[in-house]
Structures are given as structure tokens and as C-alpha cells.
N, C-alpha and C positions, 0 to 999 in steps of 0.2 A: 699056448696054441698059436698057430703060425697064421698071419692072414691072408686070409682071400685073397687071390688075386684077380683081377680086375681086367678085363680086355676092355680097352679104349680102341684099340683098333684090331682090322684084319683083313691082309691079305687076300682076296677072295679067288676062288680057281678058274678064271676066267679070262682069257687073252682074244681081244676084240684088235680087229686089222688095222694098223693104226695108219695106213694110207685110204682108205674105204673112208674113216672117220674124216680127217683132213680132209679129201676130196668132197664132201657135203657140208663140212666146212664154210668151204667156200662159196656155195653157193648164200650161205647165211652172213659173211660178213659185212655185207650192203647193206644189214635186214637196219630195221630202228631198234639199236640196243639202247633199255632204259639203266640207268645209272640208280645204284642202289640206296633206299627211300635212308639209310643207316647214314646221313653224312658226317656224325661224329665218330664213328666205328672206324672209318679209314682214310688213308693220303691218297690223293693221285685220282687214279679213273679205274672206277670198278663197276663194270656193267655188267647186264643180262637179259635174257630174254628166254621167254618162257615157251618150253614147247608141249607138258602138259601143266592146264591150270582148270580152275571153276572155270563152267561154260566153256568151255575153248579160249579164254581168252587170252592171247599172247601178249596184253597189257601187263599181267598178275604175276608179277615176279616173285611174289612172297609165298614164304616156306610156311607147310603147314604141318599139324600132329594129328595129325584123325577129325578134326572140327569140322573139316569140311567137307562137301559131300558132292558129286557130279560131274566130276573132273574128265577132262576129256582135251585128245589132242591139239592142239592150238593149229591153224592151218597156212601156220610157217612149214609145219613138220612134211606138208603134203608130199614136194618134193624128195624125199630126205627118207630113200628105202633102207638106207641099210644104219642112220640111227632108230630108225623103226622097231628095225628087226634088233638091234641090242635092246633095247629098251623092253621088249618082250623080251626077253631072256629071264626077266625077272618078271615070276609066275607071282604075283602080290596085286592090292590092291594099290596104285600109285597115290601120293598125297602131293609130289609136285615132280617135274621133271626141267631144267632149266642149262642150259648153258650160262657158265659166270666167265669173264673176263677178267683179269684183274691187267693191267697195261704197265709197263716199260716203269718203273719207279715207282711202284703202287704199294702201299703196305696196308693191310689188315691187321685192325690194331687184336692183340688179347681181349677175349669176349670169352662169354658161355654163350648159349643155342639156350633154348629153356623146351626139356623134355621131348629132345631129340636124340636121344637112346634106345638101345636094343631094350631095356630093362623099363622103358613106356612104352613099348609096344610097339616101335616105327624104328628106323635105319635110316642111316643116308650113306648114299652111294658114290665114290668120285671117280669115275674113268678120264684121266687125263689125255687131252689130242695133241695140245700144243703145251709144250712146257720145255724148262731146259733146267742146265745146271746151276744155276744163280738164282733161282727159286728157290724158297725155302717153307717150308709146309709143318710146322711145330705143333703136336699135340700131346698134351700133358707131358711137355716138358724130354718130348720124343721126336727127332725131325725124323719126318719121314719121306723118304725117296721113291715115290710114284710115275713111274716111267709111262709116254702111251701108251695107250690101251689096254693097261693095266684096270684094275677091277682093286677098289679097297673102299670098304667098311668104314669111318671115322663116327665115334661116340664125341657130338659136338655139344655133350653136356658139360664133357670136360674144356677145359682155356686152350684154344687155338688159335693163331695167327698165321697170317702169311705174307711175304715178302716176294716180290719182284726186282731182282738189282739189275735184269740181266738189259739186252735191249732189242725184244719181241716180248707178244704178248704171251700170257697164259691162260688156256683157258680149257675149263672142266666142262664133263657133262656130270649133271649133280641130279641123282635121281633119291629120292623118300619117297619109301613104301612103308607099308604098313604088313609088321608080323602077321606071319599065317606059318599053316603047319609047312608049305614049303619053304618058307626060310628059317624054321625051326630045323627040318633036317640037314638043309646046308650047315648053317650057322654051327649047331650041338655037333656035326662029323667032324670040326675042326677047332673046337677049344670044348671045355665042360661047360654047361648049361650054366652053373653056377659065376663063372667067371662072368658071361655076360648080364645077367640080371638082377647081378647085386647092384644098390643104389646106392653111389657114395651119398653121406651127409653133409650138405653144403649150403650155403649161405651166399645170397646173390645180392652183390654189390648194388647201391641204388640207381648208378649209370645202367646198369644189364637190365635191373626193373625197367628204368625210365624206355628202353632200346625193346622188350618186350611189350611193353604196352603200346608202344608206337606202332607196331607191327600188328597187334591183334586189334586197335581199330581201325585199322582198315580190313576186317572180316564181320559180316554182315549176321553170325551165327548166333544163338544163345547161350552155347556153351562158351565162345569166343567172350561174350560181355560178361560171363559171371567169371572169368578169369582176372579180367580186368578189374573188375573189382575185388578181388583176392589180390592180384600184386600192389594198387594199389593203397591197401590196407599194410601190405608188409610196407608199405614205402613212409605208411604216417599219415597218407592224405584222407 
């Protein structure tokens, strides 16, 4: 019997105006980008800022999986009609919306995400503004060539890195939502159902633990803490 296979990523049908993007851009590159809380995960300078988080707060650059509840647009966004308006494009409930920067020699090391998959119930979304060809964007052992304004799906359960050789920056709009029957229709018209919600069987290094836990106490939730203490029982402590 042949097996499954597996969408780690996808394409999605959607072409956003990649001058409209750039141009609100720059109204945001003055903004206070905070540098990512991960500083053993990567080299160089990798920042972001958050344009939806809990409470509005544009402090909260951390990525979430359904834990958290109240999310609303941070009032960077105010300005910013026509990342708005993409960002409504996607009929879901949002769990985070953030532009990331990664700068001029920056690398993101290989990591997992922990249960940030189509097959737990949430997405993440990258529509690229600023990017070039010296960028390099590797998933499951896949580079993949995301042009502005481009719209792509990445399952960052699986080991993804990214590299910056070039000399400007790169930077994404990174949006997780959380499944509903609208991204069930999109998602199922363009690969089988199956492909997406199978769950590989894996095993997460004690560096990804240590990198996950770090991240879920800084969430204030109950489900957030009894996570934490599930990872760190896999870890031994």
C-alpha cells in the first residue's frame, strides 16, 4: 500500500497588490519592531510586530494555536487600509497576525512550530512584501519560492528555516487562523482532505521543548499551563 501523502505546503489562489503592500509598508518601518523572544533559534536581527494580538496589544508578538481568546487589532493597523482589507480576505477566526522581518545576514535556524498544522485545527499564512532572490525559505526539506504578494499555506510543524544572504530586508505578513468550514472549502478544492490532516509521528528534540515552553509562559491561559507541564514531563523535569 502506497503512502499518504502529506501537504506541508500550498500555494493558495490569491494575488494581493504587491505595491499597495510595500507602500503601508512604509508607513510601519519607524514603527518599534520587537526582536524575537527565540534568541537561540537564529543569527542576525529578526524582528516583528504585531498587528493582531490579545487585547490589541502590539507588544505580543507571540504565535498562538487556539489558547487564546480576544484578539483584536493592535492600533499600528489603524493607518494601514489596505493590510486590512487582505487580512479580511481570510473569513476565519485569527489566532495572530504579525509582520516578521528577518534583516541583511539573518538565518533562522531548523526548528518545529509545535501544533501549528492544518491537521490541529489552525494555519499559518505567509504573504511575502519585501523579499528577493538570496532568500531562502526551506520546508521539509522543500525550498520554496514565494514571490510578493503571493499567498502560501506553510505546515510549520514540519523543520523550516530561513536564510537571508541577500542585502535588504525580508519581510512577511504572517497571519494563523484557526479552521472553519471556510478554510475547509478552500483548503479540500485544492489537495484531498486527507493529505492535509494526516499527522506525521514525531518526536521533538529537547531544544524545540525547551523553545516551546518558553513561549507558552508568556500566555496567561489554563490550557497554556497544562501544556507546559505536558512538555515538560517529555523533557524529564
Amino acid at each position: 500500500m502506497n503512502k499518504q501523502v502529506i501537504t506541508t505546503y500550498l500555494q493558495l489562489p490569491f494575488q494581493f497588490i504587491e505595491e499597495k503592500l510595500v507602500e503601508e509598508l512604509q508607513l510601519l518601518l519607524a514603527s518599534d519592531w520587537i526582536p524575537h523572544f527565540n534568541k537561540s533559534g537564529y543569527a542576525g536581527t529578526w524582528n516583528s510586530i504585531a498587528l493582531y494580538a490579545p487585547d490589541g496589544d502590539q507588544k505580543n508578538i507571540f504565535a498562538f494555536n487556539g489558547s487564546e481568546t480576544n484578539i483584536k487589532a493592535t492600533p499600528i493597523l489603524n493607518n494601514c487600509e489596505y493590510l486590512k482589507e487582505v487580512i479580511s480576505t481570510f473569513k476565519c477566526p485569527l489566532l495572530s497576525v504579525r509582520l516578521l522581518k528577518l534583516s541583511p545576514g539573518g538565518f533562522i535556524k531548523p526548528h518545529r512550530d509545535f501544533e501549528l498544522g492544518y491537521e490541529d485545527g489552525c494555519f499559518r499564512i505567509h504573504i511575502p512584501i519585501l523579499t528577493h532572490s538570496k532568500v531562502t525559505f526551506t520546508l521539509d526539506n522543500h525550498k520554496l519560492e514565494m514571490k510578493p504578494g503571493e499567498c502560501w499555506y506553510t505546515n510549520v510543524n514540519y523543520v523550516h528555516s530561513v536564510s537571508n544572504e541577500g542585502l535588504t530586508d525580508r519581510i512577511h505578513l504572517v497571519i494563523d487562523g484557526q479552521r472553519n468550514d471556510w478554510s475547509d472549502d478552500l483548503f479540500f478544492s485544492m489537495v484531498p482532505r486527507e493529505s492535509l490532516l494526516q499527522k506525521e509521528q514525531q518526536a521533538y528534540d529537547p531544544e524545540t521543548l525547551k523553545r516551546m515552553i518558553l513561549e507558552l509562559e508568556n500566555h496567561s491561559s489554563v490550557g497554556a499551563q497544562d501544556l507546559i507541564q505536558e512538555l515538560k514531563r517529555q523533557l524529564g523535569e
